[in-house]
C-alpha positions, 0 to 999 in steps of 0.5 A, spaced: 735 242 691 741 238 688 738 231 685 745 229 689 746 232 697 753 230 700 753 225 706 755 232 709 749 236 707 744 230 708 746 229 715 745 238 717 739 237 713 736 231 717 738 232 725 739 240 724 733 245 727 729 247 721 727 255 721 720 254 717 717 261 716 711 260 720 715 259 725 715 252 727 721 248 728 722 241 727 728 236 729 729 230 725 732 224 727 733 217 723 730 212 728 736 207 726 733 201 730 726 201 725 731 202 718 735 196 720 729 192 718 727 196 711 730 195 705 736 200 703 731 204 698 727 207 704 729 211 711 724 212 716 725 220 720 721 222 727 722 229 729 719 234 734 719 242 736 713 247 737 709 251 735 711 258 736 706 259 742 710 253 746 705 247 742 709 241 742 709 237 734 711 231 733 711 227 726 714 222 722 716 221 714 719 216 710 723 217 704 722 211 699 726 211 692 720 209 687 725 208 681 729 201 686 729 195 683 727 193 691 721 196 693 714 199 689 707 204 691 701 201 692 695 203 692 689 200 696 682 201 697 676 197 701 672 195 696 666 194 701 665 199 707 671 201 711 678 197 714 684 200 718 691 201 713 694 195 717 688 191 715 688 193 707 696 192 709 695 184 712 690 184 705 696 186 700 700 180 697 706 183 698 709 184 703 708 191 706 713 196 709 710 202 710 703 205 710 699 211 710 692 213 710 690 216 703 685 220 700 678 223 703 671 218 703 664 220 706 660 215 710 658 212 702 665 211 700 671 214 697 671 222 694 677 221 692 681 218 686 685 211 687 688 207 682 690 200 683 694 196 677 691 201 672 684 200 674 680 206 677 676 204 683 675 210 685 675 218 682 676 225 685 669 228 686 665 230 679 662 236 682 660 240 688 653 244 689 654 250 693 648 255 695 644 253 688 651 253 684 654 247 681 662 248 681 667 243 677 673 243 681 680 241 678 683 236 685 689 234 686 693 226 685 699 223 686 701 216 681 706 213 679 706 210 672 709 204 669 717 206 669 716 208 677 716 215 675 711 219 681 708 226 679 703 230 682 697 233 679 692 238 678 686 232 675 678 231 673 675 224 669 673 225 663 668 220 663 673 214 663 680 218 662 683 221 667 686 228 664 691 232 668 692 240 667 699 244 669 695 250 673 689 249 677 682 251 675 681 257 680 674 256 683 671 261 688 665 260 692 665 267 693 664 267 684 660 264 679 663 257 677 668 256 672 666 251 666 668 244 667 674 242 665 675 239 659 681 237 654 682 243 654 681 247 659 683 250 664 690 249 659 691 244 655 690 238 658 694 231 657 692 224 659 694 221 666 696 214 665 698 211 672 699 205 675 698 206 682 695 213 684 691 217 690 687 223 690 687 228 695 688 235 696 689 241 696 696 240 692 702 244 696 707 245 692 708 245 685 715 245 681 719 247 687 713 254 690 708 253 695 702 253 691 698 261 693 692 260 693 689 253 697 683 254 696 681 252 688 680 246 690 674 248 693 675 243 700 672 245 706 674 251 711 677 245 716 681 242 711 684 248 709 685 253 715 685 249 722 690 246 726 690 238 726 694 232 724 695 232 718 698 225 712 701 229 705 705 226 700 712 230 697 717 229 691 723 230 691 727 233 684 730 226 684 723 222 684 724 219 691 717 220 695 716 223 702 711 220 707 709 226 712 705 224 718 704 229 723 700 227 730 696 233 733 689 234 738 693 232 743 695 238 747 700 235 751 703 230 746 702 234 739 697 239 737 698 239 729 699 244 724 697 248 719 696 247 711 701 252 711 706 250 717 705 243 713 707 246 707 714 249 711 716 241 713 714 238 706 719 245 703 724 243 709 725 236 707 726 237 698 720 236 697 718 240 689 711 237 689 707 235 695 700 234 696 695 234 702 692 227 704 686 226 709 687 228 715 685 229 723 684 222 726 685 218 719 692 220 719 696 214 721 703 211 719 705 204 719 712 201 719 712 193 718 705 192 720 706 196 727 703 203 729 709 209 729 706 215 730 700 216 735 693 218 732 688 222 735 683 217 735 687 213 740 687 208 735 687 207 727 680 208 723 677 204 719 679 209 712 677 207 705 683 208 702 690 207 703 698 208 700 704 202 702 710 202 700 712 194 699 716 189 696 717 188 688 712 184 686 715 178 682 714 180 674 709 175 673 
């Protein structure tokens, strides 16, 4: 994708159908009304279409250019229990724009990475036991670092380093583990220096291609294959960052997607790297502290973790 679209091109490829490949067609708009309150630097979009069986969709995304001088990521997390995203949006110091729910946690915390301020608070799981065997996965993250440049990667901790690699370390339940990751396996690791960053998974996209195996990553099969609401993060080839929400288990409103049929949306919309996030009925997104999808819940859930686009902090 061109780092600069004509306002032409830009407008097709906002409010045109989209063909993906697993069929789905969506129609983007701009919601006018809710981008004349953002900062120039952000747009928010919602879009609708159906399913190649008939089933409505309906999401949201935002496209924020992280290098302005207007806006910065956030990453937050409840340092004690659970909260809502707009509770951790009400605790940011700045103010918040947008929101979305960030990595995945079981009912003992976060079992995903999250960085706030270059500090790690939390860290992608270490290792899974699977019949008698332990396995060693390699997962994703997203970050930006100190001059606001986003990336999207494949990372395991080594103790307090975070390292990233370029390929995925390609784990299979149906085969014995693969060694753990180190410096340098499974290739030629480099350290991963963020100021802000979540962990999710499994990552989508990788320099422009859809990822071909989503299983590497070692998420359970309801990750991986259902149809369900689903949040995911993209990059664009021009380091502007897409915020996807796509509301699903409601039959008659918006049924979801697949991990493969995200992956269509997050390419249709420029994205060169794009990664899952938790889903179902932590999906939500907020703009300017008010709920603007529909999640499955009825309302939001309480999450551990959390991604907000805000204002620039004052440089202190």
């Amino acid at each position: 994708m061109p780092k600069f679209l004509s306002a032409v091109a830009l407008s097709l490829l906002l409010i045109s159908p989209l063909q993906a490949q697993a069929g789905l067609t969506l129609e983007w708009q701009e919601d006018t009304a809710v981008n004349a309150q953002l900062p120039t630097p952000i747009r928010l979009y919602k879009g609708a279409g159906r399913l190649p069986n008939g089933s409505p969709v309906k999401a949201h995304y935002s496209i924020t250019e992280l290098a302005s001088d207007q806006v910065q990521l956030t990453a937050a997390m409840s340092e004690t229990g659970f909260r809502k995203p707009s509770e951790l949006a009400a605790a940011n110091p700045e103010r918040v724009f947008v929101c979305i729910n960030g990595g995945f946690f079981t009912q003992t915390g976060s079992v995903s990475l999250l960085i706030r301020e270059g500090e790690i608070l939390a860290r992608n799981i270490h290792a899974l036991q699977r019949s008698n065997r332990t396995y060693y996965p390699t997962r994703g993250a997203f970050g930006v670092d100190k001059q606001r440049q986003g990336s999207i990667d494949w990372v395991y901790h080594l103790e307090q380093t975070v390292y990233r690699y370029p390929r995925v370390s390609a784990n299979s339940l149906s085969a014995a583990p693969l060694p753990q990751p180190s410096k340098t396996y499974p290739y030629k690791g480099t350290i991963w220096n963020k100021e802000h960053a979540v962990g999710g998974g499994p990552i989508l996209i990788r320099n422009g291609v859809r990822v071909d195996n989503l299983g590497h990553e070692l998420f359970p099969k309801d990750i991986v294959a259902s149809v369900a609401p689903r949040t995911a993060i993209g990059l664009t080839d021009d380091n502007r960052l897409i915020m996807l929400v796509v509301d699903g288990r409601q039959p008659e409103f918006s049924v979801g997607v697949s991990l493969e049929q995200l992956t269509d949306l997050l390419l249709q919309l420029g994205s060169v790297d794009a990664m899952n996030l938790d889903g179902g009925g932590s999906s939500v997104m907020l703009v300017r502290g008010e709920v603007v999808n529909r999640p499955s819940d009825g309302r939001e859930r309480a999450v551990k973790t959390a991604l907000m686009i805000t204002e620039r902090a004052a440089i202190k």
